[in-house]
Structure formats: C-alpha cells, structure tokens
Backbone as JSON Lines, residues from 0, in Angstrom:
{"i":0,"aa":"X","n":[22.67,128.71,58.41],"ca":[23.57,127.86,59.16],"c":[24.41,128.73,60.09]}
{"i":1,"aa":"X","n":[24.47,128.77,61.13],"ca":[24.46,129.55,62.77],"c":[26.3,128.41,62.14]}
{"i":2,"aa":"X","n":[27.48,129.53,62.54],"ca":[28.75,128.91,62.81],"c":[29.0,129.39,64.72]}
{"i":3,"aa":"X","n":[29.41,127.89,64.54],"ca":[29.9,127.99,66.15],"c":[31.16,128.0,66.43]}
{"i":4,"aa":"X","n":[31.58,128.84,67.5],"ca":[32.8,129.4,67.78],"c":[33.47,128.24,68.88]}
{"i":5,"aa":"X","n":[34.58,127.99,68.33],"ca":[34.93,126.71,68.96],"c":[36.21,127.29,70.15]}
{"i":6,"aa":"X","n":[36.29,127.09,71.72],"ca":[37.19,128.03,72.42],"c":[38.72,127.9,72.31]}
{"i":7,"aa":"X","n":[39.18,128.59,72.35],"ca":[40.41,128.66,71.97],"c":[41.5,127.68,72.44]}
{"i":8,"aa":"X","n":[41.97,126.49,72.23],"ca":[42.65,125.67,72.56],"c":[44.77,125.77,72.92]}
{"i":9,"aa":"X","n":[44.66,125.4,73.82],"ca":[46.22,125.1,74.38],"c":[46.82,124.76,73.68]}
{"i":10,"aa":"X","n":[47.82,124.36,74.48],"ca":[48.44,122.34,74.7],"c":[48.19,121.28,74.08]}
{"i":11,"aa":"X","n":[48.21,120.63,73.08],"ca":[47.62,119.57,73.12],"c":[46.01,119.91,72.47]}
{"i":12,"aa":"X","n":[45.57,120.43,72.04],"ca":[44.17,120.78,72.2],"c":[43.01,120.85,72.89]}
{"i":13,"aa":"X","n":[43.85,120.79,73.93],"ca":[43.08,121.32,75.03],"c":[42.62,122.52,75.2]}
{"i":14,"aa":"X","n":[41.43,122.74,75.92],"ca":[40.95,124.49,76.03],"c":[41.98,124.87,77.05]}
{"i":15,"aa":"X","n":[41.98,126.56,76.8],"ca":[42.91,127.14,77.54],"c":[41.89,127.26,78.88]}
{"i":16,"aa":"X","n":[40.73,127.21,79.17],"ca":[39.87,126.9,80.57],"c":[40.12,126.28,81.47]}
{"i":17,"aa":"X","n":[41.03,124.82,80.79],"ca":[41.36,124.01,81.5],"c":[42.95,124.06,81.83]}
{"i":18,"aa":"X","n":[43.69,124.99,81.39],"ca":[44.68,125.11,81.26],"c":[44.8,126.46,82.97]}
{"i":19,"aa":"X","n":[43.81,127.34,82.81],"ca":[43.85,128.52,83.83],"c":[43.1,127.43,85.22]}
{"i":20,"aa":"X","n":[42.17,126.28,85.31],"ca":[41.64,126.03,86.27],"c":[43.16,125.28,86.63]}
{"i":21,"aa":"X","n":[43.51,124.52,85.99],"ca":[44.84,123.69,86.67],"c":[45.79,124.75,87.21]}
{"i":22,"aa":"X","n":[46.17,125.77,86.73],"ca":[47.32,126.8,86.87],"c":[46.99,127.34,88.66]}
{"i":23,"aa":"X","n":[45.55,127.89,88.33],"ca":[45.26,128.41,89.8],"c":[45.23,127.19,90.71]}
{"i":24,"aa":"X","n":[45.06,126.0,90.66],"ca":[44.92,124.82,91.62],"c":[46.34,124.68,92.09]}
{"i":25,"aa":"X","n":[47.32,124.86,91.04],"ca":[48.9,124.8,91.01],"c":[49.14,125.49,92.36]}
{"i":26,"aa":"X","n":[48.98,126.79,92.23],"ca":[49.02,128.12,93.09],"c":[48.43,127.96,94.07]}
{"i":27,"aa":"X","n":[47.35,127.55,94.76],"ca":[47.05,127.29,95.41],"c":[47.47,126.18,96.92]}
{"i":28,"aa":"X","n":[48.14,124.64,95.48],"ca":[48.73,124.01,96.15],"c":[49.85,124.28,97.05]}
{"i":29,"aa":"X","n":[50.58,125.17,95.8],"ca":[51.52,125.5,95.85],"c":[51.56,126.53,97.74]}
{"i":30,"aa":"X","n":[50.5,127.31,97.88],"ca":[50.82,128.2,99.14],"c":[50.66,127.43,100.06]}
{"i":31,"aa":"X","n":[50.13,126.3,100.03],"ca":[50.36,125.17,101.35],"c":[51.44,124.65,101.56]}
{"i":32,"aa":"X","n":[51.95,124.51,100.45],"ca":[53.35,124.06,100.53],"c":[54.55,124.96,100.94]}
{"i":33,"aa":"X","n":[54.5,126.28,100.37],"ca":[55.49,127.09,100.5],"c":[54.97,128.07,102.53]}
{"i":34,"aa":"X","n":[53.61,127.87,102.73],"ca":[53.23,128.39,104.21],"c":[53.78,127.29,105.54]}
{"i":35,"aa":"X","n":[54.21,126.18,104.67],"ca":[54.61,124.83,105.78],"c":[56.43,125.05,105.89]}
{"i":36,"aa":"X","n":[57.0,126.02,104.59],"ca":[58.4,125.26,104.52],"c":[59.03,126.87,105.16]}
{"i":37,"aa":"X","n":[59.69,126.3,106.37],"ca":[60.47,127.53,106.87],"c":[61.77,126.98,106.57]}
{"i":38,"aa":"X","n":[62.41,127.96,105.29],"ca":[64.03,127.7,105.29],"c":[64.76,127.46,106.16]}
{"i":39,"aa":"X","n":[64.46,128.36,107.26],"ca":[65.57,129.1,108.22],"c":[65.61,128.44,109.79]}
{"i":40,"aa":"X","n":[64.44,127.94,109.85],"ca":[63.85,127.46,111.38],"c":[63.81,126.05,111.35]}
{"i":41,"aa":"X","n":[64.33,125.26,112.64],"ca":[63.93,124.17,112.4],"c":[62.76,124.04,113.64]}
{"i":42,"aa":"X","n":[62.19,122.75,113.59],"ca":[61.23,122.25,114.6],"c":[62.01,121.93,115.53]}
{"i":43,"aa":"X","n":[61.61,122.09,117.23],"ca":[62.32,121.09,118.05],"c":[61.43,120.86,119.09]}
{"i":44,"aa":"X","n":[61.84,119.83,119.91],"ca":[60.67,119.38,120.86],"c":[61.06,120.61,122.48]}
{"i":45,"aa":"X","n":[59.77,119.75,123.11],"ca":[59.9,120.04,124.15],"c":[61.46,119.99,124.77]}
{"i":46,"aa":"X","n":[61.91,118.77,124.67],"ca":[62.92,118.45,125.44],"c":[64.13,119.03,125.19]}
{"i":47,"aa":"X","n":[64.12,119.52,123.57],"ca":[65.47,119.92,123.24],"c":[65.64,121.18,123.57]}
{"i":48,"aa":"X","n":[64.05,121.81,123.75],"ca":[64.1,123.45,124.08],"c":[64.19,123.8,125.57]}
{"i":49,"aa":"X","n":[64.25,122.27,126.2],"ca":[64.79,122.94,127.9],"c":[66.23,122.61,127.6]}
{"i":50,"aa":"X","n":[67.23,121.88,126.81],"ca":[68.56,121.59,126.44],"c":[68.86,123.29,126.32]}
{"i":51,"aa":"X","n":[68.12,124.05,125.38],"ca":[68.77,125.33,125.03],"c":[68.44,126.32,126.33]}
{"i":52,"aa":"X","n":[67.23,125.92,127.06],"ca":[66.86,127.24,127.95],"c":[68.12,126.63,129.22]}
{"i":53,"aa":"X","n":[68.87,125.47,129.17],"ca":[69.98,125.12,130.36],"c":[70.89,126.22,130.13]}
{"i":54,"aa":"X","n":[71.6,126.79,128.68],"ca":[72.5,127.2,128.22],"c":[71.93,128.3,128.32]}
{"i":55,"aa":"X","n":[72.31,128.96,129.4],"ca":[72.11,130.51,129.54],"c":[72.56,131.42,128.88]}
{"i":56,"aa":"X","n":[72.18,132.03,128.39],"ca":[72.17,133.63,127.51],"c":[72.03,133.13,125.95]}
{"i":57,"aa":"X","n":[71.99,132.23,125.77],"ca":[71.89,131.53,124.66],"c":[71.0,131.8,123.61]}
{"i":58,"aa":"X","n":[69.36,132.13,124.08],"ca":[68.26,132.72,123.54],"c":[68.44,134.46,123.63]}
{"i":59,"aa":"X","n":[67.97,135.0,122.59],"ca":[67.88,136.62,122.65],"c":[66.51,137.03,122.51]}
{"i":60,"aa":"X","n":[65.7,136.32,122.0],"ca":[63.73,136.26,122.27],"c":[62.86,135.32,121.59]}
{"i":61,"aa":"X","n":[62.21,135.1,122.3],"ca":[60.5,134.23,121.83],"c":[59.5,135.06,121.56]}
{"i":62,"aa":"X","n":[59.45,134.73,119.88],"ca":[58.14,135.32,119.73],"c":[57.44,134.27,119.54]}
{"i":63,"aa":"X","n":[55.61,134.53,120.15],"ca":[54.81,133.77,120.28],"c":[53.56,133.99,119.37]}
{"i":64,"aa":"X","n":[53.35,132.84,118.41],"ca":[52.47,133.49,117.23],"c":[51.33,132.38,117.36]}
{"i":65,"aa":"X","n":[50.53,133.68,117.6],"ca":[48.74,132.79,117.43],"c":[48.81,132.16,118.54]}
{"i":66,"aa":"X","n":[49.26,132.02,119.81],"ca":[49.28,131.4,120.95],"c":[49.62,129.86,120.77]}
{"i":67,"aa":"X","n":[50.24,129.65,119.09],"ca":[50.57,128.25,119.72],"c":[51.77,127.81,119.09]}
{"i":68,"aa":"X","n":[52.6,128.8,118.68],"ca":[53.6,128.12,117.95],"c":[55.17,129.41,118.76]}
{"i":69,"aa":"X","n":[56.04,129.08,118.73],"ca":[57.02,129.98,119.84],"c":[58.2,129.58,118.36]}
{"i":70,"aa":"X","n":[58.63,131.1,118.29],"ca":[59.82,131.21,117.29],"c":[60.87,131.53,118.17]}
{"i":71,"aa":"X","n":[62.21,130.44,118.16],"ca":[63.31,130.76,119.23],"c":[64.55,131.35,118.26]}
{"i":72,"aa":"X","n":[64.87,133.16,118.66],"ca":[65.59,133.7,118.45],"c":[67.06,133.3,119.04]}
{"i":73,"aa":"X","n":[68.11,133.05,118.65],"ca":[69.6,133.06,119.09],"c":[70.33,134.43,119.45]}
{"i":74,"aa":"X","n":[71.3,134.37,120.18],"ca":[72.12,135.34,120.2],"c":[72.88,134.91,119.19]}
{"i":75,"aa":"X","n":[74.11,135.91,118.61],"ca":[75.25,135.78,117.65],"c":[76.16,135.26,118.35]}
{"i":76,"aa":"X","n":[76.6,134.1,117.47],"ca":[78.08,133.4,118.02],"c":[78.05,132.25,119.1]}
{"i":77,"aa":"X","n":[76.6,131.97,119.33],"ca":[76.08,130.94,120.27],"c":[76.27,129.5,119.37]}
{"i":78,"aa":"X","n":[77.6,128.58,120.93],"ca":[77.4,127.21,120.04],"c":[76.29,126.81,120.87]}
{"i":79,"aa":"X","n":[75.31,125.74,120.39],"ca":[74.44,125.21,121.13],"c":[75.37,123.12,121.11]}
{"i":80,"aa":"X","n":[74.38,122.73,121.86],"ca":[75.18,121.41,122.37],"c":[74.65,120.69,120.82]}
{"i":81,"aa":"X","n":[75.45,119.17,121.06],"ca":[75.85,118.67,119.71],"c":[74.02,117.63,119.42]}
{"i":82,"aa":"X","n":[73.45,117.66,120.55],"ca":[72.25,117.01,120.09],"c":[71.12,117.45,119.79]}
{"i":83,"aa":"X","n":[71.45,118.97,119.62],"ca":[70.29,119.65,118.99],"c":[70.65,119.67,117.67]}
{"i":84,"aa":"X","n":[69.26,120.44,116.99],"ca":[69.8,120.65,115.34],"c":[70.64,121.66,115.42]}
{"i":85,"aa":"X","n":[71.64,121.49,114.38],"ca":[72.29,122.59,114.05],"c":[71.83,123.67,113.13]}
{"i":86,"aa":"X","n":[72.03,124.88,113.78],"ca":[72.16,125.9,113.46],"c":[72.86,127.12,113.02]}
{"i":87,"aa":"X","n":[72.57,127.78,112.2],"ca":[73.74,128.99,111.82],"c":[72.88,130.24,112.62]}
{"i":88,"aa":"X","n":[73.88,130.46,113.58],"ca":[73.14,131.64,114.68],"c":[73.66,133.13,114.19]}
{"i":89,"aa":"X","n":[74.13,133.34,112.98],"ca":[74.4,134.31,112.32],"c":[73.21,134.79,111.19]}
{"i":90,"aa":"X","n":[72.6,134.03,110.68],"ca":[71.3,134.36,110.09],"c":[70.35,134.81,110.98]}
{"i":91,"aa":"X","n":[69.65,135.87,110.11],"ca":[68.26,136.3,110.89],"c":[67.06,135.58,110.89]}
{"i":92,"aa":"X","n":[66.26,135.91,111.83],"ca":[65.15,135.57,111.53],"c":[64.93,134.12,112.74]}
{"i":93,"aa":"X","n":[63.88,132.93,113.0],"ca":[63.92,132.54,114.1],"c":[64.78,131.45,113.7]}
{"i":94,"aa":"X","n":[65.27,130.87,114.61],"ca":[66.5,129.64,114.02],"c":[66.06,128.54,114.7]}
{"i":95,"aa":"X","n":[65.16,128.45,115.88],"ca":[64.1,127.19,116.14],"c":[62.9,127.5,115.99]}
{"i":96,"aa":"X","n":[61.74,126.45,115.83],"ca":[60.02,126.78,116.01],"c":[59.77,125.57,116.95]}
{"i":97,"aa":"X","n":[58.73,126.03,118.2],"ca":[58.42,125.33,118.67],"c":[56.94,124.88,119.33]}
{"i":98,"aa":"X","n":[56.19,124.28,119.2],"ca":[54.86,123.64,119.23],"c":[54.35,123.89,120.73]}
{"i":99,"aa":"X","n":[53.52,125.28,120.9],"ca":[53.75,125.3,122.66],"c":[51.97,124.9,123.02]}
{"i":100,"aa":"X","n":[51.9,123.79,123.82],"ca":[50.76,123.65,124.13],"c":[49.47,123.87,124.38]}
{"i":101,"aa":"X","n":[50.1,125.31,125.97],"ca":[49.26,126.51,126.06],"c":[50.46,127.62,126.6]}
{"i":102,"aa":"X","n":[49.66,128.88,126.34],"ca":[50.99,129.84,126.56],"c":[51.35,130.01,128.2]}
{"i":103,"aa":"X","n":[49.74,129.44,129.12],"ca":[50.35,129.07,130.42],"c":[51.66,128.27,130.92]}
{"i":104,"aa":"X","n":[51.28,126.77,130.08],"ca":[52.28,125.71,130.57],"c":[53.64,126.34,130.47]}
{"i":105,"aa":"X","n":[53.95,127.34,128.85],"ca":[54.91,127.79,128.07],"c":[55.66,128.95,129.0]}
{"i":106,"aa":"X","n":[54.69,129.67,129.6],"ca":[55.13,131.09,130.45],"c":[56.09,130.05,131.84]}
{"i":107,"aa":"X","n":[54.91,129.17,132.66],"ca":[55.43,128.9,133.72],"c":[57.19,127.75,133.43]}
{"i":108,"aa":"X","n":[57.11,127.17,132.28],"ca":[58.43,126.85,132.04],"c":[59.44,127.55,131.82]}
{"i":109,"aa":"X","n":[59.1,128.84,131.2],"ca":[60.51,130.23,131.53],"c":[60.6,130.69,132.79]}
{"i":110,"aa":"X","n":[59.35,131.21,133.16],"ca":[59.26,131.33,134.96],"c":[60.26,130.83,135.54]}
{"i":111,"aa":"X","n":[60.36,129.56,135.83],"ca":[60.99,128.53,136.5],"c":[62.45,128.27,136.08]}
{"i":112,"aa":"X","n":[62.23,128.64,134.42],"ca":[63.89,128.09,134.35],"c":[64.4,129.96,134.41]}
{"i":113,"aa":"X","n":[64.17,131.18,134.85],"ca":[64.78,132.32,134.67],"c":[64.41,132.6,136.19]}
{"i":114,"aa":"X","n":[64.08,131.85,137.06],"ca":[64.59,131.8,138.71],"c":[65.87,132.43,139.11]}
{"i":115,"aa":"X","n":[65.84,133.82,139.47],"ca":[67.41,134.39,139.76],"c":[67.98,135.35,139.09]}
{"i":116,"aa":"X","n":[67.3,135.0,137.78],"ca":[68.36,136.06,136.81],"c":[67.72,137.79,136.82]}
{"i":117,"aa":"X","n":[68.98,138.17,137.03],"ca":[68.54,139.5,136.9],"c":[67.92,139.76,135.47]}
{"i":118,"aa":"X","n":[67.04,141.43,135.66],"ca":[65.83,141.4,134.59],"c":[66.26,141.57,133.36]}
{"i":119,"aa":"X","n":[68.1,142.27,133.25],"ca":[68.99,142.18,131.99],"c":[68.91,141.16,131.42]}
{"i":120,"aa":"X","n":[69.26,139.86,132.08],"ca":[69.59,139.0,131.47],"c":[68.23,137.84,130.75]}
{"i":121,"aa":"X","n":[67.17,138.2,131.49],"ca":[66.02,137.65,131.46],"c":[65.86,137.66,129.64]}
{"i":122,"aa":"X","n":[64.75,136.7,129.14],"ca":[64.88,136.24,127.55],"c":[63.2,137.03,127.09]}
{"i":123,"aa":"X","n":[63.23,138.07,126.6],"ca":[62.73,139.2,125.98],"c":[61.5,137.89,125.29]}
{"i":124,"aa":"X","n":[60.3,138.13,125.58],"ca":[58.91,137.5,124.97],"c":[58.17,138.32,124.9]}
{"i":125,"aa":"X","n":[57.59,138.08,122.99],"ca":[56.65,138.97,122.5],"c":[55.64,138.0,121.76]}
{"i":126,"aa":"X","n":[54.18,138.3,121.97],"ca":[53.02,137.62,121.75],"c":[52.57,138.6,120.08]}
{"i":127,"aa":"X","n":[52.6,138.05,118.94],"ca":[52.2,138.84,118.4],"c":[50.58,137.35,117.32]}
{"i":128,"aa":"X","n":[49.86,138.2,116.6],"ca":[49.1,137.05,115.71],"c":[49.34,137.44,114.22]}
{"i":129,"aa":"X","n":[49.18,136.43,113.45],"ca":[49.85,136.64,112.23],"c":[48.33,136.16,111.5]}
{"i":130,"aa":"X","n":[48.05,136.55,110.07],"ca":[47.15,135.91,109.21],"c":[47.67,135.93,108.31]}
{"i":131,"aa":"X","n":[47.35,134.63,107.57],"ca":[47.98,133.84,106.27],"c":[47.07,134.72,105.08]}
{"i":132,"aa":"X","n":[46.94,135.86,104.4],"ca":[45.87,137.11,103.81],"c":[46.32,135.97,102.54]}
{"i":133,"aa":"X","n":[47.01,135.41,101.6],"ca":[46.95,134.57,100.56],"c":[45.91,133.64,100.73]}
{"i":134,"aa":"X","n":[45.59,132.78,101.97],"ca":[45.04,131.73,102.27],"c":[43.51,132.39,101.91]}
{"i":135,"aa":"X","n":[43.08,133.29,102.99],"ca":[41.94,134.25,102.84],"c":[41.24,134.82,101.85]}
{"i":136,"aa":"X","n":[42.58,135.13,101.26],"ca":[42.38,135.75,100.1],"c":[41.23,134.82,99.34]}
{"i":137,"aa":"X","n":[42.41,133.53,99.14],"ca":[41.4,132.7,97.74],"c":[40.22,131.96,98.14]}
{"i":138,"aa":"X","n":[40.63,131.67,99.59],"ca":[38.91,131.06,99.96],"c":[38.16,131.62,99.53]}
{"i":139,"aa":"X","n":[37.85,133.4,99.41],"ca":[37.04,133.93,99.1],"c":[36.62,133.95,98.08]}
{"i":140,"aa":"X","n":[37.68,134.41,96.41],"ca":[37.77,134.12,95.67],"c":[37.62,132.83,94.63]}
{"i":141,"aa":"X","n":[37.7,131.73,95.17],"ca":[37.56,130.32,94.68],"c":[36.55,129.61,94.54]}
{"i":142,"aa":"X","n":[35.66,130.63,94.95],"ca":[34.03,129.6,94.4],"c":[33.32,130.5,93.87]}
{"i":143,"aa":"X","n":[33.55,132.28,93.61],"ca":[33.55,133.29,92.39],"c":[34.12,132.62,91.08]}
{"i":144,"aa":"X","n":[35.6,132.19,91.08],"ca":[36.23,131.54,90.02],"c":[35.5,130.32,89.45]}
{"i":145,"aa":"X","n":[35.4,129.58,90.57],"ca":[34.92,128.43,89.74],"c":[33.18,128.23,89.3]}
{"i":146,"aa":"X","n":[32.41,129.25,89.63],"ca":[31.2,129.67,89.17],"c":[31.35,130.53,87.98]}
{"i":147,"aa":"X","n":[32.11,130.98,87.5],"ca":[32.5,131.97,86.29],"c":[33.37,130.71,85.67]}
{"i":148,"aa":"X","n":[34.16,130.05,85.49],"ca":[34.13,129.09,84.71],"c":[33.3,128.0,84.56]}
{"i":149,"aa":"X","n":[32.42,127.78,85.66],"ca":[31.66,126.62,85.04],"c":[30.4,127.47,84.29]}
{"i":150,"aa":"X","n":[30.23,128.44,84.06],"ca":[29.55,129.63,83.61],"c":[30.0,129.56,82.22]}
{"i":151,"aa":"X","n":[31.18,129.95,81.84],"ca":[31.56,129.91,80.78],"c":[31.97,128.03,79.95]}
{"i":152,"aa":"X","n":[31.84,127.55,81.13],"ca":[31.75,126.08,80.12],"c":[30.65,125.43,79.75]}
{"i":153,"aa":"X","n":[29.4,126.15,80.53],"ca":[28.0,125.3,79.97],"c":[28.1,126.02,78.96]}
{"i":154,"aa":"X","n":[28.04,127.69,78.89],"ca":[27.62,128.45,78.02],"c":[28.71,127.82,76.56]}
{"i":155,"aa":"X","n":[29.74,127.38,76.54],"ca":[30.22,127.36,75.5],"c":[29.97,125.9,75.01]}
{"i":156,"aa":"X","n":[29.25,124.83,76.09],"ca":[28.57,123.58,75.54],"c":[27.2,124.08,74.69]}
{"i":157,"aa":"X","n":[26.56,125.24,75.09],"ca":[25.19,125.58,74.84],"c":[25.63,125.46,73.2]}
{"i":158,"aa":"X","n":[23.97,124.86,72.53],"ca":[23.95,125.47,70.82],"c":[23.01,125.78,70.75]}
{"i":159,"aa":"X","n":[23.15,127.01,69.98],"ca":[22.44,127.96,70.44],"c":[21.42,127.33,69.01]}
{"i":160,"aa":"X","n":[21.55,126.48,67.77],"ca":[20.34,125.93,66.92],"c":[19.51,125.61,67.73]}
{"i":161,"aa":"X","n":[19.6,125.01,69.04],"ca":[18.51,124.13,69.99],"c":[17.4,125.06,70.02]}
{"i":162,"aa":"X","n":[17.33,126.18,70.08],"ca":[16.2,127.03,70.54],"c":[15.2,127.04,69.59]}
C-alpha cells in the first residue's frame, strides 16, 4: 500500500499553491495600481496648462517622457491662479502631468507662448524614456510560474497506484 503525500495546506485547508498563485496575482495587480497613482502630480488639461504657461516664470521645466506624457516642474513660492489644481510648489518632483498629443503640436505651443523672452528666462525641456522593468520583468516570468505550478498540480493530482 503506496502512502500518498497529501500538499501542505494553508488557510482554511487550502493548499499553500493556491495561496502563492493568489499572492503573486495580488502583486501584480497591485503594480498597476501603484504605476497609475502619482502622489505628487496632478493631471491637467490642455487648457489649464496654457492658464500656467500665461503666468510667466511660473514653470522651472518639462520633462517629456516616452513622447507622450509632459511632467510640469514649478518654481518655489509660485501662486498659480485659483482654477487650477492646487498645488504645494515646495515639494519635489513634477507637481502637474500632462497628456501631450504629439511632441510637435507640444514644442510649437511653447514656441509661441516663449515669443520674446530672453533665453534666461525661457522654460528648460528635457525628452527623456522611462521603462516600467517590474512590468517586464513579470511578463516574462508569468507563464514560467504558471507552467511550474500547473506542473506541480497535475503531478500532485497524479497516483502514482494507476501505473
């Protein structure tokens, strides 16, 4: 009489298999959620970001990530007008994000609104690209994982008397 090894149970009696596939799904969820939530930045439209480019000296730089998203840096001590979001222009880091179409349309709207200003005063733009290496990461990883557990769950349905 062959004794069979029964897998080691959780929770509830549940296998701990099912306990590590939920955990990593957690984590997973979880980096979509935490890659969407910028503490510090808010969203603003088109319209509100020609409100801030009116208020001269107001911006200190745009960085432009992946060609489609523009992080708007503040100077310190800048009030901005009462119908934008508010901001604390004493924290680092970008204090608006904004949705730029193409980086043409985006260039020729500073163009136009920095008509005049000497090159001091002009608003410092840097193009850089960013990759999400968590995201990457597990794509790669996540169908290794779940072939090694469904690996280990036939094998531990298998009985091995059948043979």
């Amino acid at each position: 009489m062959a004794i069979r090894q029964t897998p080691p149970t959780g929770f509830s009696g549940c296998s701990v298999y099912y306990w590590i596939i939920a955990a990593l799904l957690l984590v997973y969820a979880g980096s979509f959620y935490l890659n969407g939530l910028n503490l510090q930045a808010s969203e603003i439209s088109w319209t509100q970001f020609q409100q801030v480019l009116e208020q001269k000296g107001a911006i200190a730089k745009i960085v432009v990530v992946n060609k489609e998203k523009a992080e708007i840096y503040l100077k310190e001590g800048i009030s901005l007008s009462p119908a934008l979001p508010s901001v604390d222009a004493s924290k680092t880091g970008p204090h608006f994000t904004l949705n730029i179409g193409s980086v043409d349309s985006f260039e020729e709207l500073l163009r136009s609104s920095q008509e005049g200003l000497p090159l001091q005063q002009q608003i410092e733009i840097t193009y850089i690209e960013r990759t999400d290496w968590f995201d990457n990461i597990l794509l790669w990883l996540l169908p290794f994982l779940l072939i090694v557990v469904l690996w280990v769950f036939i094998l531990g349905r298998a009985n091995p008397t059948d043979m």
